[in-house]
Structure formats: structure tokens, C-alpha cells
PDB file of N, CA, C and O in Angstrom:
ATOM      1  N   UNK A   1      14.192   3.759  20.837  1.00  0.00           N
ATOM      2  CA  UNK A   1      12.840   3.317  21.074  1.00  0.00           C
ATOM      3  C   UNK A   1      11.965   4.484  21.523  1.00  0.00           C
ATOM      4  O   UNK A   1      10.777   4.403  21.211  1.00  0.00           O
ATOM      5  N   UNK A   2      12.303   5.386  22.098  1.00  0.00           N
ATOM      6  CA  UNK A   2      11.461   6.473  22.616  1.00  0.00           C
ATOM      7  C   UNK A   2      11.313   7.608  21.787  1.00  0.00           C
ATOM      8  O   UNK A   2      10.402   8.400  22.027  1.00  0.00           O
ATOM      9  N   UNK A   3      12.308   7.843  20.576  1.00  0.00           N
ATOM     10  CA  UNK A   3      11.855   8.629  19.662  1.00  0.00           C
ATOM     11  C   UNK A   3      10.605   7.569  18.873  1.00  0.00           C
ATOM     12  O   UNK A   3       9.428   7.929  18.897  1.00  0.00           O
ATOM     13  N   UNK A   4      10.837   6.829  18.490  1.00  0.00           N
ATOM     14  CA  UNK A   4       9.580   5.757  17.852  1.00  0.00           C
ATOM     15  C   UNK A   4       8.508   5.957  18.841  1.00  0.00           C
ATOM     16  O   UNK A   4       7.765   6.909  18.602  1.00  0.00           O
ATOM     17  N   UNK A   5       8.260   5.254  19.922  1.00  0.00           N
ATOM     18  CA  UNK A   5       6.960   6.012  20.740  1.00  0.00           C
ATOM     19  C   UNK A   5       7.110   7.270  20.715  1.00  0.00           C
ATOM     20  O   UNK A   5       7.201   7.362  19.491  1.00  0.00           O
ATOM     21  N   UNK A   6       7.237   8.605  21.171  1.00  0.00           N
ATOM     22  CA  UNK A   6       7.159   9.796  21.060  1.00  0.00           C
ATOM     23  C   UNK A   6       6.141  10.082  19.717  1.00  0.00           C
ATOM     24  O   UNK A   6       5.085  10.714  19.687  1.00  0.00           O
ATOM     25  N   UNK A   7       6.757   9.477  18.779  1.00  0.00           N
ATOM     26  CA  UNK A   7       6.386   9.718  16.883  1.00  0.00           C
ATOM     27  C   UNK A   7       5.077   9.234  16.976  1.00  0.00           C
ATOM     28  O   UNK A   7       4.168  10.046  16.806  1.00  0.00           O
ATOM     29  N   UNK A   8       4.771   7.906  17.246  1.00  0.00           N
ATOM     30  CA  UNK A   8       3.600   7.334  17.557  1.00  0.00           C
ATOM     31  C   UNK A   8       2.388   8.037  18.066  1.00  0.00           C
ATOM     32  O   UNK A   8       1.305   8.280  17.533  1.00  0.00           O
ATOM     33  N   UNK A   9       3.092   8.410  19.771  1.00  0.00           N
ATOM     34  CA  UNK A   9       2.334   9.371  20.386  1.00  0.00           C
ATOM     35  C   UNK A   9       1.502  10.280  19.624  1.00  0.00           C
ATOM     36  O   UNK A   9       0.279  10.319  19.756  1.00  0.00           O
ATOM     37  N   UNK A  10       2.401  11.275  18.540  1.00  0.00           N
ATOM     38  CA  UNK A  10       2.216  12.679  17.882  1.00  0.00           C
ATOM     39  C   UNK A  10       1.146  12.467  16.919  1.00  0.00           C
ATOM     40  O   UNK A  10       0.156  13.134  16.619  1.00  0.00           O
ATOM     41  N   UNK A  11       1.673  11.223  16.467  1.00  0.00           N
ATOM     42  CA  UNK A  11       0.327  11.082  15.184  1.00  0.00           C
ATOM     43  C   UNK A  11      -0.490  10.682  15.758  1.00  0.00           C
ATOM     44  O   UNK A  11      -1.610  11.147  15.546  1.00  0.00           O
ATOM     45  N   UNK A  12      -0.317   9.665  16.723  1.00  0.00           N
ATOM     46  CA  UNK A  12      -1.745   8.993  17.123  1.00  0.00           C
ATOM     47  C   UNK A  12      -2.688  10.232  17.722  1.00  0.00           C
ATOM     48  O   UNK A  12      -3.901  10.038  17.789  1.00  0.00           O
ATOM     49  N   UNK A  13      -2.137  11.485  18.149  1.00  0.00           N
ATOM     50  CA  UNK A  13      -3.187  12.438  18.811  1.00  0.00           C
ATOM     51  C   UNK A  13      -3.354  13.162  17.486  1.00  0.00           C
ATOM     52  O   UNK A  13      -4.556  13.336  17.288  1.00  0.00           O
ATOM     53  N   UNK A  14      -2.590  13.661  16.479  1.00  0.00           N
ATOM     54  CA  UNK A  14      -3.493  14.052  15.081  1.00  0.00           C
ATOM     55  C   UNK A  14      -4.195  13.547  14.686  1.00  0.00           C
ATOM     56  O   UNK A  14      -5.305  14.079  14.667  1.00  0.00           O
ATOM     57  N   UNK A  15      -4.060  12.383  14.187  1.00  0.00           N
ATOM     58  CA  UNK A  15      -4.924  11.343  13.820  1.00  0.00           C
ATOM     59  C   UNK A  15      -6.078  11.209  14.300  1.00  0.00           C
ATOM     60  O   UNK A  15      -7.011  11.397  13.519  1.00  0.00           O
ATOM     61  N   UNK A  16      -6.309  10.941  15.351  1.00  0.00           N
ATOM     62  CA  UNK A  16      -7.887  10.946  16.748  1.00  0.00           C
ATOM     63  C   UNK A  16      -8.216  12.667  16.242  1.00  0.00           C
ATOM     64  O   UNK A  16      -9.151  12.746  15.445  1.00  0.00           O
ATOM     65  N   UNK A  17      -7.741  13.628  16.515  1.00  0.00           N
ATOM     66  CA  UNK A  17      -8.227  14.879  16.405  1.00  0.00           C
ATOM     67  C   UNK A  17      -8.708  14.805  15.169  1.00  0.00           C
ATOM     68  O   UNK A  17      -9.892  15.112  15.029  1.00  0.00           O
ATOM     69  N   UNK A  18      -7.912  14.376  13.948  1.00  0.00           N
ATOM     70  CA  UNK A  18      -8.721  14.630  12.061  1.00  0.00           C
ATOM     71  C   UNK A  18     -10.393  13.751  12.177  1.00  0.00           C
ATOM     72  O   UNK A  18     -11.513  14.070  11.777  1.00  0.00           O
ATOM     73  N   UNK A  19      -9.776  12.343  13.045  1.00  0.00           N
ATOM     74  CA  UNK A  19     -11.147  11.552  12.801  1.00  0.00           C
ATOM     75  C   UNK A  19     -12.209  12.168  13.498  1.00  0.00           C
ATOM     76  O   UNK A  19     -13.339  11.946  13.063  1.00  0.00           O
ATOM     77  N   UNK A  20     -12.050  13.104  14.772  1.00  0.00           N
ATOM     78  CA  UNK A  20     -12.790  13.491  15.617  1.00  0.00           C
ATOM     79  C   UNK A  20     -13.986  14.461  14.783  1.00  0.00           C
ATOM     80  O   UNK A  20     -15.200  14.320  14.930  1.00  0.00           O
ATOM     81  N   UNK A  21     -13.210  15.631  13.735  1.00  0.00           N
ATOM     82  CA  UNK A  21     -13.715  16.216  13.420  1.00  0.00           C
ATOM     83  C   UNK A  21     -14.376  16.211  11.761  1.00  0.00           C
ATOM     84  O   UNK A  21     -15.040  17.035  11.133  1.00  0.00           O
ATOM     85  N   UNK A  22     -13.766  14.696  11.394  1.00  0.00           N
ATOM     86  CA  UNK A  22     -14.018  15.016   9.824  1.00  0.00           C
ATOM     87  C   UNK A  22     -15.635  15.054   9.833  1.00  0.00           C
ATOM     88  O   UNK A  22     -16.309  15.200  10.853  1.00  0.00           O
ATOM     89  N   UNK A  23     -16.108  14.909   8.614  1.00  0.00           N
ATOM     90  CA  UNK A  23     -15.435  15.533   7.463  1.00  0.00           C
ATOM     91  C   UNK A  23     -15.227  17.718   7.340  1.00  0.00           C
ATOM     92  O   UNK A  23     -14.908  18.493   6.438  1.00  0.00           O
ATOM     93  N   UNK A  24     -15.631  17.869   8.798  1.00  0.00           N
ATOM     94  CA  UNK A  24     -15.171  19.182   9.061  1.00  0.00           C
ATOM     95  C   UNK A  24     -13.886  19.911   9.371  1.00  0.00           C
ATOM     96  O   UNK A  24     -13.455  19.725  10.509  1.00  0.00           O
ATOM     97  N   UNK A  25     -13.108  20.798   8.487  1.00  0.00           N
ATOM     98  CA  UNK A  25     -11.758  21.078   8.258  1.00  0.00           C
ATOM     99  C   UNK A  25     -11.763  22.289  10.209  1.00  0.00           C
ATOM    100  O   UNK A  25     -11.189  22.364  11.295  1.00  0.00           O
ATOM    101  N   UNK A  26     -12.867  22.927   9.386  1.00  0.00           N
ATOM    102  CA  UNK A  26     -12.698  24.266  10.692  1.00  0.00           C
ATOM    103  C   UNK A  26     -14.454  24.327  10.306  1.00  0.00           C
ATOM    104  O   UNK A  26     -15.073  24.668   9.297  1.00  0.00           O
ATOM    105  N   UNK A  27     -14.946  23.708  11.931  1.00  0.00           N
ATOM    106  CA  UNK A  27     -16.337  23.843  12.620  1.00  0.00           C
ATOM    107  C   UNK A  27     -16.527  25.373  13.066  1.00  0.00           C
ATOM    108  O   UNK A  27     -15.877  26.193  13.714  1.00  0.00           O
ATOM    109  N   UNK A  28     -18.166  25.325  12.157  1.00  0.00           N
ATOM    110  CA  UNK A  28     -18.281  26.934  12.082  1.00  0.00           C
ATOM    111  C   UNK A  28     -18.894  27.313  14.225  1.00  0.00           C
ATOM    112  O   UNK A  28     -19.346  26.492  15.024  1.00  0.00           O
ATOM    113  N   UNK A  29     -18.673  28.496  14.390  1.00  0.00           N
ATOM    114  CA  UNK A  29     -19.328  28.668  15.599  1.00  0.00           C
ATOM    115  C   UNK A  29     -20.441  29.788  15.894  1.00  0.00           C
ATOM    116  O   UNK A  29     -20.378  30.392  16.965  1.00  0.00           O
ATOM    117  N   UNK A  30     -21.392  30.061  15.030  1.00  0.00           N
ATOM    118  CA  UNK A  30     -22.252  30.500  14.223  1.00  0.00           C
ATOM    119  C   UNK A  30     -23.360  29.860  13.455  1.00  0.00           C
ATOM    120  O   UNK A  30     -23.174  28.792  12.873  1.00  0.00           O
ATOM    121  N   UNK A  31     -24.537  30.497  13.435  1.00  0.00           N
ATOM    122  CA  UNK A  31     -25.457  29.988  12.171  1.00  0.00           C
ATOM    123  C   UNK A  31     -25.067  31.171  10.738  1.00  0.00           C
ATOM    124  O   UNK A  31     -25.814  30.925   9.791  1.00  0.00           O
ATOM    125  N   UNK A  32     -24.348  32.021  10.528  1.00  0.00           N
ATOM    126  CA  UNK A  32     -24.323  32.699   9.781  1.00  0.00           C
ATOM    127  C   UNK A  32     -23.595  32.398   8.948  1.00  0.00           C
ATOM    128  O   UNK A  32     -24.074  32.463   7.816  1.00  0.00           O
ATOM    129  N   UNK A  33     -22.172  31.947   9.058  1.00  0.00           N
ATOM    130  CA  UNK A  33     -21.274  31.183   8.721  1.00  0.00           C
ATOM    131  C   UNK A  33     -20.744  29.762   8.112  1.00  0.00           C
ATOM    132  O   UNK A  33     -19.687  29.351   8.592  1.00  0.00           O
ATOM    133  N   UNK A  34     -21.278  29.090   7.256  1.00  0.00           N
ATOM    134  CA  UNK A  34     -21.104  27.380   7.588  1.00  0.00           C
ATOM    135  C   UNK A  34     -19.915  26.917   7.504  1.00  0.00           C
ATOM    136  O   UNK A  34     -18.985  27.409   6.864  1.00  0.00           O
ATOM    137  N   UNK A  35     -19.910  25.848   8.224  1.00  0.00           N
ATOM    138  CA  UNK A  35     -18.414  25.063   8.562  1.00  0.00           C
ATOM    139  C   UNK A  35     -17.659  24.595   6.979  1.00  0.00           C
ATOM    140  O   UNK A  35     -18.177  24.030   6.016  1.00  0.00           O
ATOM    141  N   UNK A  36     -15.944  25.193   7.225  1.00  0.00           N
ATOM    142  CA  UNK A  36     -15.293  24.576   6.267  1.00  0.00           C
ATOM    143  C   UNK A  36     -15.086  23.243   5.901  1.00  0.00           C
ATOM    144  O   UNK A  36     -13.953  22.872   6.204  1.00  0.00           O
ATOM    145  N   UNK A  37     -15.828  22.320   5.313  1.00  0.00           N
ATOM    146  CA  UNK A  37     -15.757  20.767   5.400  1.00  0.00           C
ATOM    147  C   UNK A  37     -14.256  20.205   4.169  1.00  0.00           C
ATOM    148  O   UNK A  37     -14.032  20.841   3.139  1.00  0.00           O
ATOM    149  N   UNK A  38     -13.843  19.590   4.373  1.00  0.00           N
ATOM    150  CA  UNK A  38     -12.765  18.618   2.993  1.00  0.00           C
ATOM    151  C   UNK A  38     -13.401  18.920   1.611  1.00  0.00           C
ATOM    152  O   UNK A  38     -12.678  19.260   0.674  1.00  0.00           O
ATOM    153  N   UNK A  39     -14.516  18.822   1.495  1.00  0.00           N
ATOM    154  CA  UNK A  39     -15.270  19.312   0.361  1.00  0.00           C
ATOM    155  C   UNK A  39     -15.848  20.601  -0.926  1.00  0.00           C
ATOM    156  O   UNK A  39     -16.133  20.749  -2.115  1.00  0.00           O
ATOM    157  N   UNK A  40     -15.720  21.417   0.620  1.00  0.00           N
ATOM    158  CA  UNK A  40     -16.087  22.814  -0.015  1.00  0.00           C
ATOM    159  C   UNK A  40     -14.289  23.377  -0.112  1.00  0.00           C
ATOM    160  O   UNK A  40     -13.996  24.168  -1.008  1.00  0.00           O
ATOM    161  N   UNK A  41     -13.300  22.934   0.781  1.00  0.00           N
ATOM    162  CA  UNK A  41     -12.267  23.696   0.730  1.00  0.00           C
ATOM    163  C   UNK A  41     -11.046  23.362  -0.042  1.00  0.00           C
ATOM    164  O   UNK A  41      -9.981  23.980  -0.041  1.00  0.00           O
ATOM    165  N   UNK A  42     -11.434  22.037  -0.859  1.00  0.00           N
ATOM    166  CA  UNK A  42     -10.863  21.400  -1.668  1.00  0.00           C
ATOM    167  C   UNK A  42     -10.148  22.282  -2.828  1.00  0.00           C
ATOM    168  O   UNK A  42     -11.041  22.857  -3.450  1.00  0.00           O
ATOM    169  N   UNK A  43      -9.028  22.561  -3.283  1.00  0.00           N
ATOM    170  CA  UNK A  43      -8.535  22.658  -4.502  1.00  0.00           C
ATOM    171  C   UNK A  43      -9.230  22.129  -5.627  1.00  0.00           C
ATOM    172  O   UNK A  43      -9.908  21.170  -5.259  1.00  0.00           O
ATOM    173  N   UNK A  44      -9.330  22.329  -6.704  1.00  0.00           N
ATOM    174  CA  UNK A  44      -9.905  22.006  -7.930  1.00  0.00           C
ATOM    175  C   UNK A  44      -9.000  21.028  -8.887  1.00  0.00           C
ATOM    176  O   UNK A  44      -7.873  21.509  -8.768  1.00  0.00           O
ATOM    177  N   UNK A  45      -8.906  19.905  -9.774  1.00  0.00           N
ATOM    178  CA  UNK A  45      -8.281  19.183 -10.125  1.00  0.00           C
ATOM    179  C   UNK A  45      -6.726  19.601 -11.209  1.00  0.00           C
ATOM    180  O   UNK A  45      -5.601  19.107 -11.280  1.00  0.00           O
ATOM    181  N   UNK A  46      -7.486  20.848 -11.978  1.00  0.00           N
ATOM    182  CA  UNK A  46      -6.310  21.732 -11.925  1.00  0.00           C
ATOM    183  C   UNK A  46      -4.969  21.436 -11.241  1.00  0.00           C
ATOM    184  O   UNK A  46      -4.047  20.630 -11.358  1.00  0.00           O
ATOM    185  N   UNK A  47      -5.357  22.629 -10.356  1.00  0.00           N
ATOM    186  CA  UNK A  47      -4.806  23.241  -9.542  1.00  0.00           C
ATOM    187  C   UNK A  47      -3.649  22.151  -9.062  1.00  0.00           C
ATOM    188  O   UNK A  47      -2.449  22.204  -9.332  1.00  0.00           O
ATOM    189  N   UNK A  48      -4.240  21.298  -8.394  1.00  0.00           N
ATOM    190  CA  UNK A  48      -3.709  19.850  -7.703  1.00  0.00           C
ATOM    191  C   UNK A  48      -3.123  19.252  -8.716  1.00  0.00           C
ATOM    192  O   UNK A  48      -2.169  18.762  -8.111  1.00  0.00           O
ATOM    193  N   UNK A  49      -2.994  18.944  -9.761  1.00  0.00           N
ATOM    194  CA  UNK A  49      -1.894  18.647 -11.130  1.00  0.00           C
ATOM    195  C   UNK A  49      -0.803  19.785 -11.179  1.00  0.00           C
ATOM    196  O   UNK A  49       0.397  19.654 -10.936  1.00  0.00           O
ATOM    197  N   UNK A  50      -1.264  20.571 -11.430  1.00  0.00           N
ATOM    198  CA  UNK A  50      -0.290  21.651 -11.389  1.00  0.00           C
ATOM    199  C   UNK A  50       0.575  21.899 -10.453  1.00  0.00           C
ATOM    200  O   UNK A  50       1.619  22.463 -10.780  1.00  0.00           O
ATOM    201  N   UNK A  51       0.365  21.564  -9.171  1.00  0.00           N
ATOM    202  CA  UNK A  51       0.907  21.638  -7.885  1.00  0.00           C
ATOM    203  C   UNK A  51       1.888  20.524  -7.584  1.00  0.00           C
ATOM    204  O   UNK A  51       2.871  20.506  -6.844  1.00  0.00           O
ATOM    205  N   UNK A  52       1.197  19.340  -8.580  1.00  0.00           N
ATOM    206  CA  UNK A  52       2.224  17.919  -7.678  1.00  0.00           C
ATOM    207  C   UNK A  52       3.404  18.279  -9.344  1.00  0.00           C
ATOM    208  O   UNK A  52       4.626  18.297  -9.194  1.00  0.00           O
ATOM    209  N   UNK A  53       2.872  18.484 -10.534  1.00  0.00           N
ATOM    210  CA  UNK A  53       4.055  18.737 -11.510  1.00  0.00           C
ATOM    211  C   UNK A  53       5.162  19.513 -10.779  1.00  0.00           C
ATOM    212  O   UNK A  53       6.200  18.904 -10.521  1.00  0.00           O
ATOM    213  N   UNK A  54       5.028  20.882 -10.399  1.00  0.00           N
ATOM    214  CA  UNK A  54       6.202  21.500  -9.927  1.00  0.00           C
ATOM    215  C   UNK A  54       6.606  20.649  -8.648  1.00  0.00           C
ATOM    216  O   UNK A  54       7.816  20.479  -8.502  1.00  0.00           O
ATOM    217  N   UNK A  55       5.860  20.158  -7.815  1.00  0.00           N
ATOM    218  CA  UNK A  55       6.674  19.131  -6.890  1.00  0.00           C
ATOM    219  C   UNK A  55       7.756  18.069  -7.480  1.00  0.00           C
ATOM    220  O   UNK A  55       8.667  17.732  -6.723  1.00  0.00           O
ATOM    221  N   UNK A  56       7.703  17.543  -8.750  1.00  0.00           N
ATOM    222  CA  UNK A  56       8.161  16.414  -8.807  1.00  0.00           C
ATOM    223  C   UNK A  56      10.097  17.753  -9.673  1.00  0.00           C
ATOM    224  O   UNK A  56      11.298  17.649  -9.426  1.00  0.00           O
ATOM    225  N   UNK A  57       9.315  18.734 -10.600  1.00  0.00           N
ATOM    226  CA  UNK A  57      10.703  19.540 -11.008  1.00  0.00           C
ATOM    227  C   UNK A  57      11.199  20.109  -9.911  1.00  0.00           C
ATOM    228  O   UNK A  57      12.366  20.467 -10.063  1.00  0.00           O
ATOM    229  N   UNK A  58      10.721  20.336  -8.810  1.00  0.00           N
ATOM    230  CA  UNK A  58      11.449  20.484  -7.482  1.00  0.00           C
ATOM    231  C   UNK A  58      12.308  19.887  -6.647  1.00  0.00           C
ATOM    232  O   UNK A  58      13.326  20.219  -6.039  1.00  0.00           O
ATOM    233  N   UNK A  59      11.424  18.591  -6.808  1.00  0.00           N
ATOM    234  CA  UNK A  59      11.767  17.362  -6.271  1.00  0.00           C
ATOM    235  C   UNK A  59      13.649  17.199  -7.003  1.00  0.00           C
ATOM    236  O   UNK A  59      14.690  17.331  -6.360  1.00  0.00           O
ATOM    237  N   UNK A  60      13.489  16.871  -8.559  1.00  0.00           N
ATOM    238  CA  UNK A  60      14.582  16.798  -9.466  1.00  0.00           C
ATOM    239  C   UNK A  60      15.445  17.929  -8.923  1.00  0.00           C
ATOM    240  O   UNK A  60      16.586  17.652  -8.554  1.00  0.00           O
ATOM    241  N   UNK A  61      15.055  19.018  -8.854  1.00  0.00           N
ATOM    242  CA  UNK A  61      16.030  20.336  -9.028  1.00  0.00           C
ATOM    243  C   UNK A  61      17.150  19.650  -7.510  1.00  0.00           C
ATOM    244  O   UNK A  61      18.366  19.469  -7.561  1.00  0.00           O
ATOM    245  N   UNK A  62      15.996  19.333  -5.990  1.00  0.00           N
ATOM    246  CA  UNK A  62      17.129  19.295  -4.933  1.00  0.00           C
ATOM    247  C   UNK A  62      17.898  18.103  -4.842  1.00  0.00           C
ATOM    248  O   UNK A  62      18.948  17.961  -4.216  1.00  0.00           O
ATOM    249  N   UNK A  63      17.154  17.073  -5.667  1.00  0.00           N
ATOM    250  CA  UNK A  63      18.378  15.641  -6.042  1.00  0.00           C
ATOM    251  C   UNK A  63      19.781  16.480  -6.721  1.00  0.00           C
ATOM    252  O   UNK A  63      20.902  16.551  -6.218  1.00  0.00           O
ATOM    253  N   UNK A  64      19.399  16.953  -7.759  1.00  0.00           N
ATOM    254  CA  UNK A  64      20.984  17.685  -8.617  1.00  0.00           C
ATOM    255  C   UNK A  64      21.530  18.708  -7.522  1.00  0.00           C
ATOM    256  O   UNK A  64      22.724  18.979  -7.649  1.00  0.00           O
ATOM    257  N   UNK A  65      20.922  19.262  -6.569  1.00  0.00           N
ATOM    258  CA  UNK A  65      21.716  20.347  -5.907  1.00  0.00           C
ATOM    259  C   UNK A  65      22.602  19.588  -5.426  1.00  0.00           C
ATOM    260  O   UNK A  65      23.792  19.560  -5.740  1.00  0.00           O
ATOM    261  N   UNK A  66      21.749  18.589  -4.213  1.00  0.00           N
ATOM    262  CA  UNK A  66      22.641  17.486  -3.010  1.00  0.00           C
ATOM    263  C   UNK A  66      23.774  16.895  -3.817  1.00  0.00           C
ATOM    264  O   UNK A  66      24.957  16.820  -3.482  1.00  0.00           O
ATOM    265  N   UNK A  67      23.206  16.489  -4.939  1.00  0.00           N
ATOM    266  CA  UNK A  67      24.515  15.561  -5.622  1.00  0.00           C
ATOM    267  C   UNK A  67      25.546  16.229  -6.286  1.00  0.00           C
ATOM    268  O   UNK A  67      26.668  15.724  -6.279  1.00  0.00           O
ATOM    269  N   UNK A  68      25.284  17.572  -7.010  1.00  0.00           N
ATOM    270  CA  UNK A  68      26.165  18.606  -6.433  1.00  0.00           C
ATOM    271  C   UNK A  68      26.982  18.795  -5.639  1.00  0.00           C
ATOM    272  O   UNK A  68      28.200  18.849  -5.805  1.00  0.00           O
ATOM    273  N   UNK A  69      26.413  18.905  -4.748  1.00  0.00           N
ATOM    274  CA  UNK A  69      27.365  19.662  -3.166  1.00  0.00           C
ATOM    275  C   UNK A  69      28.008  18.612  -2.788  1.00  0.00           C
ATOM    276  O   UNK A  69      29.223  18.659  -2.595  1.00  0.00           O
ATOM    277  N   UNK A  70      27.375  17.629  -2.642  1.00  0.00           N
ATOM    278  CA  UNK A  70      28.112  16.059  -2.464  1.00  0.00           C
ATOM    279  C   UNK A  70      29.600  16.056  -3.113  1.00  0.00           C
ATOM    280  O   UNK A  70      30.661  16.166  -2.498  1.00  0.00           O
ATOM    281  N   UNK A  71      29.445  15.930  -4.267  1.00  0.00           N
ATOM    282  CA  UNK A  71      30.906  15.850  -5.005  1.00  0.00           C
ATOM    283  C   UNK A  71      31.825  16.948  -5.188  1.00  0.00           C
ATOM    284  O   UNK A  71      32.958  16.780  -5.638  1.00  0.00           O
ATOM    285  N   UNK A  72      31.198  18.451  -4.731  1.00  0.00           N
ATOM    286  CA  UNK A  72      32.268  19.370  -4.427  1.00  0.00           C
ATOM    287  C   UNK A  72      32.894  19.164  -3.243  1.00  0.00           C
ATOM    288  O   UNK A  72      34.123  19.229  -3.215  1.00  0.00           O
ATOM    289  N   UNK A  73      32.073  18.849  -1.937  1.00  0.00           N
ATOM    290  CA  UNK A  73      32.902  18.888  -1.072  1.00  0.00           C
ATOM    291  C   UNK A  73      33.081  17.497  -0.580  1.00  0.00           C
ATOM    292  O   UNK A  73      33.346  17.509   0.622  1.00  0.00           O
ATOM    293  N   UNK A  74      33.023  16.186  -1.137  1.00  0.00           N
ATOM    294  CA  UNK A  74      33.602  14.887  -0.534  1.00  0.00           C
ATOM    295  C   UNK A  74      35.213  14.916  -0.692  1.00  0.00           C
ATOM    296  O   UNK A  74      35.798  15.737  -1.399  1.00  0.00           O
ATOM    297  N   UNK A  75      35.735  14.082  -0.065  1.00  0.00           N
ATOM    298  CA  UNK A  75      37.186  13.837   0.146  1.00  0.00           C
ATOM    299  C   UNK A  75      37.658  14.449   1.282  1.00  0.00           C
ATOM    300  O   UNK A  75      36.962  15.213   1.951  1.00  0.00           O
ATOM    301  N   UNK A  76      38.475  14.243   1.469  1.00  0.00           N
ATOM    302  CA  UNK A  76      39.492  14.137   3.286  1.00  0.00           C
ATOM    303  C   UNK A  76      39.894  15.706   3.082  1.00  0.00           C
ATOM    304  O   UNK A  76      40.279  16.280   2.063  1.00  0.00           O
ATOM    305  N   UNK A  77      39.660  16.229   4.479  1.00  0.00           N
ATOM    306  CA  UNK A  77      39.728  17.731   3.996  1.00  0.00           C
ATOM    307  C   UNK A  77      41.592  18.218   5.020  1.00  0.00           C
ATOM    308  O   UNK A  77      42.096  17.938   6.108  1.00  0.00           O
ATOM    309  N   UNK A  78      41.805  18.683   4.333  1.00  0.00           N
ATOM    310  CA  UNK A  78      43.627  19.030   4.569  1.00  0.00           C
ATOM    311  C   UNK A  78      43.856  19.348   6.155  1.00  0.00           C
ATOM    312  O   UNK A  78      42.934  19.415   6.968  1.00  0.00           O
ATOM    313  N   UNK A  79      44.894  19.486   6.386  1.00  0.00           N
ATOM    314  CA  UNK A  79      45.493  19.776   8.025  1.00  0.00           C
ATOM    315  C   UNK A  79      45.362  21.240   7.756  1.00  0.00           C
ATOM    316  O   UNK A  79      46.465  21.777   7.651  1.00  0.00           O
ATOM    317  N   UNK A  80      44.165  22.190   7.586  1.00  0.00           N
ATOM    318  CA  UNK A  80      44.277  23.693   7.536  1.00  0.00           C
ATOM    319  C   UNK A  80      44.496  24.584   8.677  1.00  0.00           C
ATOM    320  O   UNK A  80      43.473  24.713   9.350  1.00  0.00           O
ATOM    321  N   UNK A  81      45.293  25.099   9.014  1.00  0.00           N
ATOM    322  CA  UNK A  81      45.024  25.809  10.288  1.00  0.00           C
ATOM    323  C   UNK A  81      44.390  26.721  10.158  1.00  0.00           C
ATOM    324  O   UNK A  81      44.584  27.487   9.215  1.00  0.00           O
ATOM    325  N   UNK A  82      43.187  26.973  11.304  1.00  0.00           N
ATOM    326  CA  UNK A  82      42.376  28.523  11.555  1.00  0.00           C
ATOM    327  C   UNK A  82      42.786  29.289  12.732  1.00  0.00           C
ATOM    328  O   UNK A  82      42.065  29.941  13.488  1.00  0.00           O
ATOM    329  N   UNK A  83      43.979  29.123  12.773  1.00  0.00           N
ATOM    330  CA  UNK A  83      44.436  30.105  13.502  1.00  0.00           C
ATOM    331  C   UNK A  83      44.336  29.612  14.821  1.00  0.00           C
ATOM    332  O   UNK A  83      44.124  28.424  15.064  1.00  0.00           O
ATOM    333  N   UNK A  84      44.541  30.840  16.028  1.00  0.00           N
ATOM    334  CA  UNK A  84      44.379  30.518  17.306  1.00  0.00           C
ATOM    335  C   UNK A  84      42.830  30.885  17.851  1.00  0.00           C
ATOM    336  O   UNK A  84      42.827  32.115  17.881  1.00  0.00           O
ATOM    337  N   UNK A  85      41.842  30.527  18.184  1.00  0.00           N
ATOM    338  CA  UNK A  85      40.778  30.395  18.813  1.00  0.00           C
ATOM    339  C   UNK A  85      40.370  30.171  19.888  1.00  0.00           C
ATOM    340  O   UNK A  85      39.156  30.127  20.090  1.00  0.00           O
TER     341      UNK A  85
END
């Protein structure tokens, strides 16, 4: 139960901080400068296709690793001795 509140806790103070400041990413502290908003610092639609494609062959590549490694090393592993320690 206290890792579940703890978790709660964490987002609930990100969360309040994103709403606090949207739609400003990083508030400028300057007139020379203007503030980075969600808008101007946005990726381009591109980009963001291109980005979630290699996520998903990534995604695939570490399913085949795990299931991999899974079946090399499952089964009951022998009485090996490592010596004296």
C-alpha cells in the first residue's frame, strides 16, 4: 500500500507542476527571449512517425531478446560447485 501512495504522491506533484505551468514547457525570464510553450517546441509530424515506427521495431527486437534468454537459460540449474568462498 505505501509503494501505491508514494506513486500517487510522485505524479500527483508532476502533474500539479505540468498544469501549473502549461501551456509553458520552460518560462522565459527575460523580455528578449520568449518562453518555450508545447507549441513552438513540438516535433514536426514527421519526425513523431518516424520515432514511434522505430519504437514499435524496438519494441519487437526486446520481446525476441527476453524470449531468447528465457529459453536459454530456463530449467533447474545442476548441483555446480564454485568452489570455496
Amino acid at each position: 500500500m505505501g509503494f501505491v501512495f508514494s506513486s500517487l504522491f510522485l505524479f500527483g506533484g508532476f502533474a500539479s507542476t505540468a498544469a501549473s505551468i502549461f501551456p509553458k514547457v520552460l518560462p522565459s525570464t527575460n523580455s528578449i527571449n520568449p518562453a518555450l510553450t508545447i507549441y513552438n517546441v513540438a516535433a514536426n509530424e514527421y519526425g513523431l512517425s518516424v520515432g514511434l515506427n522505430w519504437f514499435f521495431i524496438a519494441l519487437l527486437l526486446v520481446v525476441v531478446y527476453f524470449t531468447i534468454q528465457y529459453k536459454v537459460f530456463k530449467g533447474k540449474m545442476d548441483n555446480i560447485g564454485y568452489g570455496d568462498h
